[in-house]
N, C-alpha and C positions, 0 to 999 in steps of 0.2 A: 399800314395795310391790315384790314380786318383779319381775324385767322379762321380758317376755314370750317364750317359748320359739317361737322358728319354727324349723317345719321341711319340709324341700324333699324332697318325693318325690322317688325314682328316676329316674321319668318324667320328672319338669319337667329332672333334671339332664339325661338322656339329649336332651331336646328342644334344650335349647340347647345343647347339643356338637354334634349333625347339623345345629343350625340354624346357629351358627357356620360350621363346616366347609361346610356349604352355600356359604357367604359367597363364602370364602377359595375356594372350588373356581370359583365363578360368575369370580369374580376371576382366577385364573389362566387360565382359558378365555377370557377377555372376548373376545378375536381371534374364533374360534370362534363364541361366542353371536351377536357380530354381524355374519358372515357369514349365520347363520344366520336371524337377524331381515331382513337386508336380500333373503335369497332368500326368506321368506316375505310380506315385500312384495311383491316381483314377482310373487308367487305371485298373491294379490289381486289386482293389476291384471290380468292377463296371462289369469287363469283365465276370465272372460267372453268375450275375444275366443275363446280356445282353443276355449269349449263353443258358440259360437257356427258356428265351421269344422265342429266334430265331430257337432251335432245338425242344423241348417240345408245344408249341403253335404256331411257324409256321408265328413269326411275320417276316418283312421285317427287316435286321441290325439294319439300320441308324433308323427306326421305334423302336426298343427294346432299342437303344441308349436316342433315345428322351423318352422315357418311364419312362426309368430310371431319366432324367433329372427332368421330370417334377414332378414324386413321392418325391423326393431329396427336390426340390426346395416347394413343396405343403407341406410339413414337416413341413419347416423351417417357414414356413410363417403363417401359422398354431398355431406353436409353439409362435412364437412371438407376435400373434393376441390374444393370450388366457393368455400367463402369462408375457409378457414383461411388461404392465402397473401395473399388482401385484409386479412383484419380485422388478421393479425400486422404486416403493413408500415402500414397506416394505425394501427391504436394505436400502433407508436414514435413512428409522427409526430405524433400525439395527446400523447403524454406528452412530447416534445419541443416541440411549443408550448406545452404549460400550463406546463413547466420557465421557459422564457420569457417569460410573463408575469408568474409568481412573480417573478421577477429586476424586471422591469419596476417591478413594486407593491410593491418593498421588502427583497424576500427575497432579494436575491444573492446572500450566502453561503450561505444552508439552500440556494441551488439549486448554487451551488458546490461544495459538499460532495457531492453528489450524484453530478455529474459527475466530479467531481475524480479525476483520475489512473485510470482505472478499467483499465489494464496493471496495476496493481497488485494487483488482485485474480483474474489469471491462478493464479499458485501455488495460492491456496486453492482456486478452480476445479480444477484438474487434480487437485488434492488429493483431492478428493470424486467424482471421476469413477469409483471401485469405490463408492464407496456408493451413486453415481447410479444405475448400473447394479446394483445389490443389489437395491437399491428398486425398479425398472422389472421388474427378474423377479419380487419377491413379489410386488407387486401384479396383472401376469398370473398369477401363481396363484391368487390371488384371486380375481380376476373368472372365472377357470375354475371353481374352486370353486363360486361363486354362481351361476352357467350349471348345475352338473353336480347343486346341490342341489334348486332351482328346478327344476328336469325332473321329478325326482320326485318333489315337493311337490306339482305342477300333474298331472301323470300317476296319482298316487294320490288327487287331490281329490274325483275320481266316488264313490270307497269309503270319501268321509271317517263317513259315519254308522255305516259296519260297525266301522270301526276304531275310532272315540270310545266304540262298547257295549263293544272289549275293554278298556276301562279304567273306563270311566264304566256308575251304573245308568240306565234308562232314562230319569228325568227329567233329568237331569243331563247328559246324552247330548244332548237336544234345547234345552238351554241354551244349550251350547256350540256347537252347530251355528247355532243361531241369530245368535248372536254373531258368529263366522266371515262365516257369509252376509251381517251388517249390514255387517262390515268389508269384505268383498269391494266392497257396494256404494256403499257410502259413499268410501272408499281409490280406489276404480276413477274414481268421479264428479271424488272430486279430483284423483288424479294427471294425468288428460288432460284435465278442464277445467284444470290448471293451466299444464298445458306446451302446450294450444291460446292460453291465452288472452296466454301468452308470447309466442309466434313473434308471434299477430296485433298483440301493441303493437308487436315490434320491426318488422313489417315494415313498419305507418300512421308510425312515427317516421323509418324511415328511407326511405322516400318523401317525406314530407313535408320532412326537411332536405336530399334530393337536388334537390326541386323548387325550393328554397330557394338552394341555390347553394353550401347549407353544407362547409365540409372536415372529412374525417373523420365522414360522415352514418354509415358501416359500424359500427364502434366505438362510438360513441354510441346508434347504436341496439338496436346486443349490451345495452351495457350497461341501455338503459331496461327489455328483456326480460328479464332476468336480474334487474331490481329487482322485478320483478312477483312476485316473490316475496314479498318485503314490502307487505301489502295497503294503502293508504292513503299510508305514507310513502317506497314506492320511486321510483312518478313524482316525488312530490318530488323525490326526492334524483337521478334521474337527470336531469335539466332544468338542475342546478346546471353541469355540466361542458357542455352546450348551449350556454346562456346564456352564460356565457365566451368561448367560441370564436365565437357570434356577434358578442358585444360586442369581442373585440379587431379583429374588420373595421368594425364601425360601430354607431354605437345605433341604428340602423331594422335592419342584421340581427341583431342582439341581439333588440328587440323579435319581431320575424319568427320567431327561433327560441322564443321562449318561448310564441308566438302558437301554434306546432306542438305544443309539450306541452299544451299548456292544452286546445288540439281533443281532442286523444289522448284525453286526459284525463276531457273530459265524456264522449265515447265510450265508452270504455271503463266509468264510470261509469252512465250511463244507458242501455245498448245493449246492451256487449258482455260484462259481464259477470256482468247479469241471466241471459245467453238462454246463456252458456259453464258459468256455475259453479250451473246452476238444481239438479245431481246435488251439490254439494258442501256438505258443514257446514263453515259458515264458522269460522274460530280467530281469535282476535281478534292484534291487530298487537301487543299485550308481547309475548303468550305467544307468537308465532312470533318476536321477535327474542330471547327467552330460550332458545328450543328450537335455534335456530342457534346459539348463542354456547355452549351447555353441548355440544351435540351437536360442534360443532371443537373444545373442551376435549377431550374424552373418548375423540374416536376422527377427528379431523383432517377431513379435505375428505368424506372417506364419512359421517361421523358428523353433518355440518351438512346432507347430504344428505336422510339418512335420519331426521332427527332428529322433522318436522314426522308421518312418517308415523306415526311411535310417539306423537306425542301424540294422532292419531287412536284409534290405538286403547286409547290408558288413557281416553280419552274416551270410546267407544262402550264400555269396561269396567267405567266409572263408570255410566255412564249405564243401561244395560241388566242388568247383575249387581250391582252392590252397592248404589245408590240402591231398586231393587224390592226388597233383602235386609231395607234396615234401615225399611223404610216410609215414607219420602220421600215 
């Protein structure tokens, strides 16, 4: 029996050499793309408040655009000016008692090591001090960047329907808008129900171990708001470094401090994050600690950032375009 002759159109070759190259070019850009992705994030959050300044109050765009900037940016600055010189001196002394304890329960050497000699790593310090400084300007380029892309993303989104018919036909056109608009509200729902419902654990946690008497309530309670990211298993995990620092004063503040996460806890569970995340589609606790862990593989501290928001939207791209394609 003869064996069968195949053969490859033209076409199919030419598809996979641009689709290759596609690849290879996606690749070389990556910096790029995810600049670009992370300003079209902010794009989504940011585009509600904007049209709310521009249609309700009657501001000028590019005026509601800056608005937003400057609120964003008066936050941060804000923030930093009032507790960056607390949280940094109380976490050394933070990681300097738990060094401590480790010694205490066994670990002398691993805490020794630690410590040990650390003049000695002056040289390689001052070593890196042009890289430090490399890196500190790329990444203010960056964030200019993403400032200067995000303007015009948000500034051109009123004419996003004229601009999608220069590419798309008209069913096609109203697909993709639709999509867009699901993202806007869906992204929008979660990004500030996620960073309200942050501040409000960290500030009931660190109330409640200042009422306590606890040391280091600042730091600990950064950190229980920072684990709010991790839905289910972040109070966990933030209660473990509590519990400690209670338990080396005494087991009734030991107990006291866990008595604090545990309030938090139902709180936040039956209260606070019905009535904060009612705008947000839930992602379940793998898939956010898989979307962290590939997103700092891929593209470091930005990437574990922005990681969560891109699975928003292959999920609203699943859900909305391709599950209605194939009849689901």
């Amino acid at each position: 029996m003869a064996p069968k002759k195949v053969e490859i159109s033209h076409k199919t070759i030419i598809f996979i050499v641009v689709f290759l190259f596609s690849l290879w070019f996606l690749y070389f850009v990556r910096d790029i793309v995810l600049l670009f992705l992370v300003s079209f994030s902010l794009m989504l959050a940011l585009s509600p408040a904007v049209n709310k300044l521009e249609n309700k109050f009657h501001f000028p765009r590019f005026l509601a655009i800056l608005v937003n900037y400057f609120f964003i940016i008066g936050l941060v600055v804000l923030a930093i000016s009032l507790l960056a010189g607390p949280l940094f001196k109380q976490t050394g002394l933070l990681i300097n008692q738990l060094l401590v304890l480790t010694e205490k329960m066994g670990f002398a050497e691993w805490a020794k090591g630690l410590l040990d000699n650390p003049f000695s790593q002056i040289g390689i310090v001052s070593g890196n001090i042009f890289k430090f400084t490399q890196g500190v300007f790329s990444n203010a380029v960056k964030i200019f960047s993403v400032f200067v892309i995000n303007f015009y993303l948000i500034l051109e989104r009123k004419h996003l329907s004229k601009h999608l018919r220069h590419f798309l036909n008209e069913k096609n056109a109203l697909v993709a808008e639709k999509i867009i608009n699901r993202l806007e509200y869906e992204f929008g729902g979660w990004l500030w129900g996620e960073l309200t419902l942050m501040i409000i654990i960290g500030v009931l946690t660190y109330l409640g171990l200042l009422i306590l008497g606890i040391k280091y309530a600042l730091p600990l309670a950064f950190l229980a708001g920072i684990l709010e990211i991790f839905p289910n298993i972040g109070p966990s995990l933030a209660a473990i470094p509590g519990l400690i620092v209670g338990l080396s004063v005494s087991p009734l503040m030991g107990l006291g401090a866990l008595a604090v996460y545990l309030v938090v806890q139902q709180l936040e569970n039956s209260l606070i994050t019905p009535k904060v995340m009612q705008r947000a589609t839930g992602i379940h606790p793998i898939i956010t600690f898989l979307a962290l862990l590939i997103g700092f593989r891929l593209a470091g501290v930005a990437g574990a950032i922005f990681s969560l928001p891109m699975v928003l939207v292959i999920k609203v791209l699943f859900t909305d375009l391709f599950i209605p394609r194939l009849n689901l």
